[in-house]
BAVO-667144 format. One record per residue: x, y, z of N, C-alpha, C in turn. Coordinates in steps of 0.2 Angstrom, whole numbers, padded with zeros to 4 digits, always signed. Layout:
XYZXYZXYZ ...
This chain:
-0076-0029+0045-0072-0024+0043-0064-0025+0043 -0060-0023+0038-0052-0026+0038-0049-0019+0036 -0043-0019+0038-0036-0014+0040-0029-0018+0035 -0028-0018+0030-0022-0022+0027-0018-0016+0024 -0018-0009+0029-0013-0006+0026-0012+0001+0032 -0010-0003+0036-0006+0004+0042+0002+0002+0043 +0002+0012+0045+0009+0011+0046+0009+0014+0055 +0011+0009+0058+0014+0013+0066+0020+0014+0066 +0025+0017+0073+0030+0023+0075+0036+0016+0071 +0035+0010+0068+0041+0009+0064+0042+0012+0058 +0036+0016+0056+0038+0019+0050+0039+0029+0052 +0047+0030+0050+0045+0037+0051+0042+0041+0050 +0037+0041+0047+0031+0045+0045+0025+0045+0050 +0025+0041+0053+0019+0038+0056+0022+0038+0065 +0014+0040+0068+0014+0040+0076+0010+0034+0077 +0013+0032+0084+0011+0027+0088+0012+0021+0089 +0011+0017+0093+0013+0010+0095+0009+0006+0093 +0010+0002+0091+0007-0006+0089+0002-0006+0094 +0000-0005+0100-0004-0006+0105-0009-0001+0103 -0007+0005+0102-0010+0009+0101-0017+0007+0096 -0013+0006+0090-0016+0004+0085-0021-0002+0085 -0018-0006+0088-0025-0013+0092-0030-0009+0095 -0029-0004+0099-0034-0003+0104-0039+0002+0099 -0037+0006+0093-0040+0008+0090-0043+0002+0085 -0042-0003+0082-0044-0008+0078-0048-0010+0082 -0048-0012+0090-0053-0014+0093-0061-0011+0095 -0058-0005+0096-0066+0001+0095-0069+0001+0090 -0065+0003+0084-0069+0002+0077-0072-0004+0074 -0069-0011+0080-0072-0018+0078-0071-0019+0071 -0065-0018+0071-0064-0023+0064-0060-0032+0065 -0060-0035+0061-0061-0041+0063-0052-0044+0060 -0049-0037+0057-0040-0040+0055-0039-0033+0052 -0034-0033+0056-0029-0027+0057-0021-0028+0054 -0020-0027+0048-0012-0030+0045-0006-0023+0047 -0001-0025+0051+0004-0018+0049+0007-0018+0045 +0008-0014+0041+0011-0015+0033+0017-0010+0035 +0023-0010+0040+0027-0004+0039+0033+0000+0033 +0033+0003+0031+0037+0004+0025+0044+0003+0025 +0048-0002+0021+0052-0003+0019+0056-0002+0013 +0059+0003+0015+0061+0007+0008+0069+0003+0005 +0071+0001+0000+0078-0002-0001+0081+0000-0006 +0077+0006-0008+0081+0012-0017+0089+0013-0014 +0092+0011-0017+0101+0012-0014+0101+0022-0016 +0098+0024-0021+0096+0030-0020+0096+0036-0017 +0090+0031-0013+0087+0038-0009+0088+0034+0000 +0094+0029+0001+0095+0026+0008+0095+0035+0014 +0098+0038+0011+0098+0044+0017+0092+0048+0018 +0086+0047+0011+0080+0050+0013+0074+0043+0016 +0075+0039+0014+0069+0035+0016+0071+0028+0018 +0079+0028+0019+0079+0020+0020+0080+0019+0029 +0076+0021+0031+0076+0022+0037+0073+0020+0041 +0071+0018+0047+0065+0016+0051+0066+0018+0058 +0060+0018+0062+0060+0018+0069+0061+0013+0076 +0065+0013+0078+0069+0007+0083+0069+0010+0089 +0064+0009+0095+0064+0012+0101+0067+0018+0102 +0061+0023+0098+0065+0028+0099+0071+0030+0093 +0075+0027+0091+0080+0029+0088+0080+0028+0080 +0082+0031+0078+0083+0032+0069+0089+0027+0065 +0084+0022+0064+0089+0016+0061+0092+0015+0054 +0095+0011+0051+0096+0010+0043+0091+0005+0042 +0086+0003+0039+0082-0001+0035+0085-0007+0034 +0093-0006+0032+0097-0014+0032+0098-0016+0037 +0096-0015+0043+0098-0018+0050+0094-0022+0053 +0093-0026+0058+0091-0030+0061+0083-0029+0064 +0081-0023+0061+0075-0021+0064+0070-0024+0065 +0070-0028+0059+0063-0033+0058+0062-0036+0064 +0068-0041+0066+0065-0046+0071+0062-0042+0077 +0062-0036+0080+0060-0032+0085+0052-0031+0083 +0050-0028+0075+0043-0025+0072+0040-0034+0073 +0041-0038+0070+0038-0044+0068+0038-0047+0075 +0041-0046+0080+0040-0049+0087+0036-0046+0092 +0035-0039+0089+0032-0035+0093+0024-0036+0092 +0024-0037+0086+0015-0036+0083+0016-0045+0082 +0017-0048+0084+0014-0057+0084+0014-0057+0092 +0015-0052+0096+0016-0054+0105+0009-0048+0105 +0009-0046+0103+0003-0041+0102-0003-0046+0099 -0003-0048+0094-0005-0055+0091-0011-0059+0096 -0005-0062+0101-0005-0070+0106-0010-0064+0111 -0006-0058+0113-0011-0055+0118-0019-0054+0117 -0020-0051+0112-0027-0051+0109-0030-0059+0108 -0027-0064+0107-0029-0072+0108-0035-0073+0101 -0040-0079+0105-0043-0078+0098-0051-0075+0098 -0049-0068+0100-0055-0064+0099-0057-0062+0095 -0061-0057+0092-0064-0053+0085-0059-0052+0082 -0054-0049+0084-0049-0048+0079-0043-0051+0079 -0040-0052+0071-0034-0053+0071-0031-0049+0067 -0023-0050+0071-0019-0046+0071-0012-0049+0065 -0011-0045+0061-0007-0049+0055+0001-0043+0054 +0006-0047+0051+0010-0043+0052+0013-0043+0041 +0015-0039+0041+0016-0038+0035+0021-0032+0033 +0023-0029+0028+0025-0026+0024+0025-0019+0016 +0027-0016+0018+0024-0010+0012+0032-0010+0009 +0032-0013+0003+0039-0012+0000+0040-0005-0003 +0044-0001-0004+0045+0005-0009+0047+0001-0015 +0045+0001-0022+0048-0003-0026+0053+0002-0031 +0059+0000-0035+0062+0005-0040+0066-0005-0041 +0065-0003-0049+0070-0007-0051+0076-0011-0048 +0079-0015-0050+0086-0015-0048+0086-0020-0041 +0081-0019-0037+0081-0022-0031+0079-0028-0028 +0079-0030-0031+0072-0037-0035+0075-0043-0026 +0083-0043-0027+0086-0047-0023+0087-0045-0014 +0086-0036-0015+0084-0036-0005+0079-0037-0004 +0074-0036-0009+0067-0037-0009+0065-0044-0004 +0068-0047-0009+0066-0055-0008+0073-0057-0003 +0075-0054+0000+0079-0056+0007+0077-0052+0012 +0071-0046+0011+0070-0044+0018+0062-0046+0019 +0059-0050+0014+0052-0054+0014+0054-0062+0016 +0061-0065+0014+0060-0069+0015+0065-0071+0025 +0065-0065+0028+0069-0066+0032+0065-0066+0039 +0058-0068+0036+0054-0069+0043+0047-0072+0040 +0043-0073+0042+0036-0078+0040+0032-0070+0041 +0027-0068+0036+0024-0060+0035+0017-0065+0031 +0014-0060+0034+0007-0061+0031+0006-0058+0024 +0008-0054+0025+0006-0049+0015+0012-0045+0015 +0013-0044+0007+0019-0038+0007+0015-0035+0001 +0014-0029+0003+0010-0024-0003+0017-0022-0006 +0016-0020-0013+0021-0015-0017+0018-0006-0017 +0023-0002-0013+0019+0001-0017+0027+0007-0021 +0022+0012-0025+0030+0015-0029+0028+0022-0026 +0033+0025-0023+0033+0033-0022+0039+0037-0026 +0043+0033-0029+0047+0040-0032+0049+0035-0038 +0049+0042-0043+0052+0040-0047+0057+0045-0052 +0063+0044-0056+0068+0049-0054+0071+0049-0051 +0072+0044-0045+0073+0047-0037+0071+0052-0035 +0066+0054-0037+0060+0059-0031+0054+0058-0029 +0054+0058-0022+0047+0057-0019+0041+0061-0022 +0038+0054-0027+0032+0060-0031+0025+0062-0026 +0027+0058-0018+0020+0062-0014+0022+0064-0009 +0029+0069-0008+0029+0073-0005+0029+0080-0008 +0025+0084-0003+0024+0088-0006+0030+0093-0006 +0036+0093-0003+0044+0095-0004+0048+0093-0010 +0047+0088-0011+0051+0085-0016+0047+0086-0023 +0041+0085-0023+0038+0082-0030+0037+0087-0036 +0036+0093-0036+0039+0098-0040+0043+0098-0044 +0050+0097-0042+0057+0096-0043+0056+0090-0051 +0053+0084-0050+0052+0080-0053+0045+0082-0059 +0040+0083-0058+0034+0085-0062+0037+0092-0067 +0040+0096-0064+0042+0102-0068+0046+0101-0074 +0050+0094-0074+0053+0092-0076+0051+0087-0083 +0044+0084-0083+0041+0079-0084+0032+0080-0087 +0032+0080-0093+0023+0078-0094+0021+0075-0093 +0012+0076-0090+0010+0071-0086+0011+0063-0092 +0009+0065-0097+0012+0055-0101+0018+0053-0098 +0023+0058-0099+0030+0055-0094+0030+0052-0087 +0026+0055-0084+0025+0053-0077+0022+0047-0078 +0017+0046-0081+0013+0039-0082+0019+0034-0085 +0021+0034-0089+0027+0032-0093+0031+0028-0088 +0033+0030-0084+0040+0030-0079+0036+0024-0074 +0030+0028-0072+0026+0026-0065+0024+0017-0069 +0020+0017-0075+0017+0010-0077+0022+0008-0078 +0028+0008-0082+0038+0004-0082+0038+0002-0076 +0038+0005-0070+0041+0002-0064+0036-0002-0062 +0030-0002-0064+0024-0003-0060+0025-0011-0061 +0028-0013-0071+0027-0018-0074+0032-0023-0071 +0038-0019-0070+0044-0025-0068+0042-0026-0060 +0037-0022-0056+0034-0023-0051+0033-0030-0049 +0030-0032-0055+0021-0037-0056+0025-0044-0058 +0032-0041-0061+0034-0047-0067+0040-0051-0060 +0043-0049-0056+0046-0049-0051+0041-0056-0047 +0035-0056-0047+0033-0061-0041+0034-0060-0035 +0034-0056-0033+0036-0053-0027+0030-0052-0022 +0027-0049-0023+0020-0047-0019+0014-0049-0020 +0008-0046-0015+0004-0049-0014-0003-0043-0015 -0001-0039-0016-0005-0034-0019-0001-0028-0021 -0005-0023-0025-0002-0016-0029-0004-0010-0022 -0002-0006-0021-0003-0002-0017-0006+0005-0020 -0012+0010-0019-0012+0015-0020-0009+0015-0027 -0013+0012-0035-0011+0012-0041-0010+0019-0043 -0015+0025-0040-0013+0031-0045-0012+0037-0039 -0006+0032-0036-0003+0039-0030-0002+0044-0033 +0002+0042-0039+0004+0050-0044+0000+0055-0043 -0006+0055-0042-0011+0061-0042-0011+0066-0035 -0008+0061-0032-0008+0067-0024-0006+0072-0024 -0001+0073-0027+0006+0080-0028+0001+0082-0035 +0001+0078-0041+0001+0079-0046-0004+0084-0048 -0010+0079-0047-0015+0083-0048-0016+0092-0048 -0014+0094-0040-0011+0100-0040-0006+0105-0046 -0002+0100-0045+0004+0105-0053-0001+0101-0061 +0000+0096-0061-0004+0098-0068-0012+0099-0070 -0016+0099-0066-0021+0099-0066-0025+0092-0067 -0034+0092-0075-0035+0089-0074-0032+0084-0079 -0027+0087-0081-0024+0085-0089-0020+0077-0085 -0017+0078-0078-0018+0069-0078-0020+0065-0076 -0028+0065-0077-0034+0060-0075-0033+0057-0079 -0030+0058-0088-0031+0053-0093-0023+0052-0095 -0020+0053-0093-0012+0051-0094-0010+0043-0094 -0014+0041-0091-0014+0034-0090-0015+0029-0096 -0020+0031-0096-0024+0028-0105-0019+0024-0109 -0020+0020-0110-0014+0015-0113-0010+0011-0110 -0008+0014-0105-0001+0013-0100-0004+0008-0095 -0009+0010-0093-0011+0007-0087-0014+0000-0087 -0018-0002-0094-0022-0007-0094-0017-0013-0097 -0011-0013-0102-0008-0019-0102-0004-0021-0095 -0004-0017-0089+0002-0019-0083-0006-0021-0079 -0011-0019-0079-0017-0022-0075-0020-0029-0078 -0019-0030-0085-0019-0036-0087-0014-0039-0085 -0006-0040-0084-0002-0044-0082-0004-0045-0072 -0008-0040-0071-0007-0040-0062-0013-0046-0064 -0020-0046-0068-0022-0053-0067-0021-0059-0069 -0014-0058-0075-0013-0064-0076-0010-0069-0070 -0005-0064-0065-0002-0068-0064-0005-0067-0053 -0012-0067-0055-0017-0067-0049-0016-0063-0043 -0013-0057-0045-0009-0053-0038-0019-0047-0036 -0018-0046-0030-0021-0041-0029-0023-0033-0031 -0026-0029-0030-0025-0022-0031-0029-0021-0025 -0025-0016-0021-0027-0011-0017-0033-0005-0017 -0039-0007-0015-0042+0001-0012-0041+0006-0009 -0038+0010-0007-0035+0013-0001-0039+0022-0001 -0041+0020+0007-0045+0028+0008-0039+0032+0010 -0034+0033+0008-0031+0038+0011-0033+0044+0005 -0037+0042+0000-0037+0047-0005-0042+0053-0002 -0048+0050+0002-0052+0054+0005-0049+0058+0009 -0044+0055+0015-0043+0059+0021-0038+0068+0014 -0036+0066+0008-0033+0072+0004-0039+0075+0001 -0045+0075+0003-0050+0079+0002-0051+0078-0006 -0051+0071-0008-0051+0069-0016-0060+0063-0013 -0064+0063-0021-0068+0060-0018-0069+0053-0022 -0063+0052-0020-0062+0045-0022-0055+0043-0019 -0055+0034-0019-0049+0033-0017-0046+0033-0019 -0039+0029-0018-0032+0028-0025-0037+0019-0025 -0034+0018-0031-0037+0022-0038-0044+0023-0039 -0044+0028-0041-0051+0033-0043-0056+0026-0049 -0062+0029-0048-0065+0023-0050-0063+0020-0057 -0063+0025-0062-0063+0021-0067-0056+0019-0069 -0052+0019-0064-0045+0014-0066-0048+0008-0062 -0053+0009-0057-0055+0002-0052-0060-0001-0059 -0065+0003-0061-0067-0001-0068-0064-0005-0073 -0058-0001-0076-0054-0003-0080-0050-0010-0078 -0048-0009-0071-0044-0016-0068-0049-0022-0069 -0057-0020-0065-0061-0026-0067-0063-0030-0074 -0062-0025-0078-0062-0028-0087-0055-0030-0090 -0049-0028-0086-0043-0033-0084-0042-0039-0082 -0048-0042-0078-0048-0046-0077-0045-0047-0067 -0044-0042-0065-0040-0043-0059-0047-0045-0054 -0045-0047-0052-0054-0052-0047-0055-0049-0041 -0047-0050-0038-0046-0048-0029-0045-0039-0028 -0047-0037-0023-0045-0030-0021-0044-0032-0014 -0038-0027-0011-0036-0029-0003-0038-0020-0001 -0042-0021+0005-0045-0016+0006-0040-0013+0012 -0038-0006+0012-0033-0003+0018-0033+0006+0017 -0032+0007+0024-0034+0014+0024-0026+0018+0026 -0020+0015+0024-0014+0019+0022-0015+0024+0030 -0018+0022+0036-0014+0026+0043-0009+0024+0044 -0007+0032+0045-0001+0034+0050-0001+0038+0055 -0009+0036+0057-0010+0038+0067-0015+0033+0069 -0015+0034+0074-0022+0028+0076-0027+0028+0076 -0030+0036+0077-0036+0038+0075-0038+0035+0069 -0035+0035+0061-0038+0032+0054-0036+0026+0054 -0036+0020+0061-0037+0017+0058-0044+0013+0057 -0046+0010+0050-0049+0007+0047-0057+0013+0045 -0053+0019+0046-0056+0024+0042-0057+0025+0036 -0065+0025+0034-0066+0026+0026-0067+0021+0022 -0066+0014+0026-0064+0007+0022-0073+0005+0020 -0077+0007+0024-0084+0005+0019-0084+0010+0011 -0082+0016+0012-0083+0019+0006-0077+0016+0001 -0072+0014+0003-0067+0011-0002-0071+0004-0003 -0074-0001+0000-0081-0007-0001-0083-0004-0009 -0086+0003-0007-0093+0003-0011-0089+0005-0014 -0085+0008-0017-0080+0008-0022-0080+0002-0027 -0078-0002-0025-0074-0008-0028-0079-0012-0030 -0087-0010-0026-0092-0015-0028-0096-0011-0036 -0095-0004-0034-0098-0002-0041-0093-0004-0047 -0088-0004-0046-0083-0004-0049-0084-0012-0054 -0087-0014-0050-0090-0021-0051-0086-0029-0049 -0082-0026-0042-0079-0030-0040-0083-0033-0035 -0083-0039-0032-0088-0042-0028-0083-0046-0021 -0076-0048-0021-0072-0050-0019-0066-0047-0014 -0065-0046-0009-0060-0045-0006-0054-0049-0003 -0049-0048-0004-0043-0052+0001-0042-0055+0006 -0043-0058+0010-0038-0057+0015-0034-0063+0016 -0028-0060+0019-0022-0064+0020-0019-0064+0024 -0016-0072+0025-0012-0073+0030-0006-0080+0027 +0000-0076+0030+0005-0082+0030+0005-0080+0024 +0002-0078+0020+0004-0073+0011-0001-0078+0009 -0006-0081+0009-0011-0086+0007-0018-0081+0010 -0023-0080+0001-0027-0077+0004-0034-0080+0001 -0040-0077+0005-0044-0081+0006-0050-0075+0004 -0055-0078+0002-0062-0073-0002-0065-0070+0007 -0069-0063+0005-0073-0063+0008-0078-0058+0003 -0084-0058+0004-0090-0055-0001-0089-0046+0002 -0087-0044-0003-0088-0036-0002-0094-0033+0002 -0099-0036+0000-0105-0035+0003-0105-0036+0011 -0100-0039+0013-0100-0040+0022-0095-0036+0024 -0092-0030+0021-0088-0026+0022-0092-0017+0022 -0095-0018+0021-0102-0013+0019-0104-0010+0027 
């Protein structure tokens, strides 16, 4: 069982310690635990989300933090030695145009196992809070929405920058609510030439159970964007359950498995040092 997508107390949205979070990886026996913490760099929205957690204190995301997060979970790392699990350090980028060059200065400013992309706002509004995301959908039909989301998605992919797509139809966590079921097919068209370029150029795609803990009965993405990616040609899926406490960590990841296996995936990720390696979905069951 593997975890390639937690956030601990360096992301402000999220509770608890890096320790915390091992000792829960450890109960659950999973065999690789990644912290992915968010790093957000939209010059934008720096007052809402470029921010992290720093013992205690509320930092700028252009500060020094890293080397504190990435020393913390490699000493955590060396402590758990070389037991059942391993512990990998990584990153969750917030992506928005424009930024192609902090990107690749705050990935290249320390050795990282995986850097997920993922997109939450677009407009400059957070499309999965539920305070913000209104503001932006009232504005906007769900094709616009899809419009905006697959644009970013594509200069995402074309960028080379990452190691997997994060949660591909976050849009529906806020969305689905304000438009109904009218954006389950908003995608159609949009979605499969940017899923073609994620397999040309051999990037992964994300399973992610957080869709379950939103009482959704499927993950992000819901299966038949997981079907459609596998007729895209995308081969790999990186498996992760998007915690932000320690209780979920590597919650829900066998149904996010059988997701990707119906879906007719047979392949998972895992990564290290941003170099990834197969395992048979079937041993993640």
């Amino acid at each position: 069982m593997v975890d390639f997508h937690a956030h601990c107390e360096y992301s402000i949205d999220a509770r608890g310690t890096i320790g915390e979070y091992v000792r829960s990886a450890l109960k659950a026996r999973l065999s690789h635990l990644c912290f992915t913490t968010h790093c957000d760099l939209d010059p934008a929205r720096l007052d809402h989300d470029g921010r992290v957690s720093l013992g205690g204190k509320i930092v700028d995301v252009r500060s020094d933090w890293l080397e504190s997060y990435v020393g913390e979970v490699r000493r955590e790392a060396a402590s758990v030695g070389g037991g059942s699990l391993k512990i990998l350090c990584g990153l969750e980028i917030g992506y928005v145009p424009g930024i192609e060059g902090q990107i690749e200065k705050a990935i290249g400013s320390h050795q990282f196992d995986f850097v997920l992309c993922g997109i939450h706002t677009l407009g400059g509004t957070d499309i999965v809070s539920a305070r913000e995301s209104n503001t932006y959908f009232a504005k906007h039909a769900p094709r616009e929405v899809c419009e905006e989301y697959f644009g970013f998605l594509k200069e995402a992919v074309a960028s080379g920058l990452f190691d997997s797509i994060a949660h591909l139809d976050i849009y529906k966590r806020c969305g689905l609510e304000f438009y109904g079921d009218e954006l389950t097919s908003a995608h159609l068209g949009l979605a499969e030439p940017v899923m073609e370029e994620i397999a040309r150029r051999h990037i992964s795609l994300e399973v992610n159970s957080a869709g379950f803990r939103r009482g959704l009965e499927a993950p992000y993405p819901s299966l038949d964007i997981l079907m459609a990616a596998g007729e895209a040609g995308i081969e790999w899926v990186t498996l992760g359950s998007d915690c932000h406490a320690p209780e979920d960590v590597g919650r829900d990841i066998g149904m996010c498995a059988d997701f990707a296996r119906r879906a007719g995936f047979e392949t998972a990720a895992i990564f290290e040092d941003r170099k990834r390696r197969p395992v048979p979905l079937g041993k993640l069951l």
